[in-house]
N, C-alpha and C positions, 0 to 999 in steps of 0.2 A: 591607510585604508586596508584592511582584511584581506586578504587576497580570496576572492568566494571557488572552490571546486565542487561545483554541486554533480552529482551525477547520476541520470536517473538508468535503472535496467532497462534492456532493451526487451525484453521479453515481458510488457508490461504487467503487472496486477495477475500474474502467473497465468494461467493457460486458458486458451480462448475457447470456451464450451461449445459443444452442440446443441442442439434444439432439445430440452426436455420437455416433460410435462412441467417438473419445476427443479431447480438445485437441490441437489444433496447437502441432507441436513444432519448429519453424524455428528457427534461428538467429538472434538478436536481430538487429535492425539501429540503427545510429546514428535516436534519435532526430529527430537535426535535418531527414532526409527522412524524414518519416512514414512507416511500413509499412503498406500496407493491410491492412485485416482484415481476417481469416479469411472465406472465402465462407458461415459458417455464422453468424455472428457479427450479434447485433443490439442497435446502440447506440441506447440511450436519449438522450432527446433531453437535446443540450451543455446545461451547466450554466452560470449566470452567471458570467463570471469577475472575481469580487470581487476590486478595488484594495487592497492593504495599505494600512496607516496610513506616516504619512509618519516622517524624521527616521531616519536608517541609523546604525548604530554599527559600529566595528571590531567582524571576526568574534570569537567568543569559542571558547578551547578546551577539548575535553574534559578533566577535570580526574579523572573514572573509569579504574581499573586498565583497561589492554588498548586495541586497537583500536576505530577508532570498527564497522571491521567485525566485529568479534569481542563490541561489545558489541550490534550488533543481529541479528545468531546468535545469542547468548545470549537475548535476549529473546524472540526469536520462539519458541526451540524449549522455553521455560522452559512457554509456554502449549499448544504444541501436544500437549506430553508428557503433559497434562492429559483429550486427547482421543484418543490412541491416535495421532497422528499422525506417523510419523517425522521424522527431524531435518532442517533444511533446509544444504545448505551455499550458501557463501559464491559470487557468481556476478560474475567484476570485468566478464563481457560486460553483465550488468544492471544492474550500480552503473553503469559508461559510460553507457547509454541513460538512467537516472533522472537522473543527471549530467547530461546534454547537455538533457534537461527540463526539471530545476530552473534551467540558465543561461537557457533558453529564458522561462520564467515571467519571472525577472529582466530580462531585456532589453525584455521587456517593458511594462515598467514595475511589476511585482512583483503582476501581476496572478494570480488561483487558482483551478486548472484541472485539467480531465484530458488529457493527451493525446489527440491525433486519430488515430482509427483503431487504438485499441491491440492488441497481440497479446501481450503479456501481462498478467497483474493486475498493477493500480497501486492501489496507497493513497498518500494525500495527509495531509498535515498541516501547520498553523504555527499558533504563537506565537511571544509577545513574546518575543525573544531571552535563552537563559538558561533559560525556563521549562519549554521540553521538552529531550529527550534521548533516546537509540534505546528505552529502558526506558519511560522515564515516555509515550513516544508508542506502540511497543506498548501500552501499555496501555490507553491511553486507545481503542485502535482493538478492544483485548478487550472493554473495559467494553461493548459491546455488547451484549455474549450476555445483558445480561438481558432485552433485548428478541427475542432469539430463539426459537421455537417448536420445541424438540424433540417428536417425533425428527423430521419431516418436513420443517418448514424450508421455505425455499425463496429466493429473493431480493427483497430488500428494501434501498431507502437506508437504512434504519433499523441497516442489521446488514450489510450488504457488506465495511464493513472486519474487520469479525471474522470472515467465513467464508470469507475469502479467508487469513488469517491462520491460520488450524486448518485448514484445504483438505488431507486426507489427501497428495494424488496431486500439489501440490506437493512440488518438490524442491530448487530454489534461487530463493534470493533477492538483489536487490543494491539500494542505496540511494542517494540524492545528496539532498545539502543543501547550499543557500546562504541569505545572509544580506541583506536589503533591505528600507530604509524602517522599521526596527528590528524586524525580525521573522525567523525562522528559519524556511522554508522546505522542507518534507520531501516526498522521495517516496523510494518503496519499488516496483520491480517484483518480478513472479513468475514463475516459471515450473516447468513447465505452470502456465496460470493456473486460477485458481479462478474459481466461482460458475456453473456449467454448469446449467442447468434440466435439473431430469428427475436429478442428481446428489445433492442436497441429504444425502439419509438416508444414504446409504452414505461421502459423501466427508465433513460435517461429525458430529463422533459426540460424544452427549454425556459429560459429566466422568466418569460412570458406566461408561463401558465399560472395558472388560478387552482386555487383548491379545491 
């Protein structure tokens, strides 16, 4: 059996907002010169950036019907539908920036991190190569919500990847994965991003509601 290392950042879905009138909706910019953030925007303090384990393998590929982008649009909007959330589509400006991120973590020496300065939501993920996929890591980014307090909510490391994941007033998403030190690699941006203070009740809605 697989040995699973799955590991989520601790600085969830990047930096927990303050109260706007609504998110910042700029134009993505190439990750590799950081964007500054939003003048409203207040990051928590950086996260350690944990080393992968060593030993790299050739990449492996999807072996699921469809696109790797069309199987995480399906995932995403499998759970959002869940919570009244409309569908996200596909964003290739934010798969670039999550791309140009993930090569960034890699060069790094395959260190695990949030981006500086984000402007929009990011989730993070890896494991040992093989063991995730756009599905099995949505998911693992929902399983959250049992730690979530409906209806109020609010933000939490505990629950960031999943209310950024259901985030109503999200509308696309894009993703980038690489492969290093035998491990697979995930990020996922948003945008408009999720986890807004002062937003919690009306943007994340539980299983229960109705359209």
């Amino acid at each position: 059996m697989r040995l699973l290392l799955a590991a989520l950042a601790l600085s969830a879905c990047g930096p927990m907002y303050q109260q706007p009138a609504a998110p910042p909706t700029a134009d993505p910019e190439p990750v590799a010169s950081p964007a500054p953030a939003p003048a409203s925007a207040v990051e928590p303090p950086p996260s350690p950036e944990a080393a992968m384990p060593e030993e790299a393998t050739p990449a492996a590929k999807s072996t699921k019907a469809g696109s790797v982008a069309e199987q995480w649009i399906a995932a995403h909007n499998a759970v959002r539908a869940k919570h009244c959330a409309p569908a996200l589509t596909w964003s290739k400006k934010l798969a670039e920036v999550a791309q140009s991120w993930a090569n960034q973590l890699k060069a790094k020496g395959c260190v695990f991190g949030h981006s500086p300065g984000a402007k929009y939501g990011e989730n993070l993920a890896a494991g040992t190569i093989g063991a995730l996929d756009p599905e099995s890591t949505v998911a693992m980014w929902y399983d959250e919500i049992k730690q979530y307090k409906f209806p109020a909510g609010g933000f939490s490391m505990n629950t960031g990847h999943f209310t950024q994941v259901v985030w109503k007033s999200t509308r696309e998403v894009g993703c980038g994965h690489v492969q290093c030190k035998g491990n697979d690699i995930y990020v996922c941006n948003y945008d408009p991003p999720g986890n807004w203070e002062g937003q919690y009740r009306a943007e994340v809605l539980p299983a229960s509601c109705k359209k």
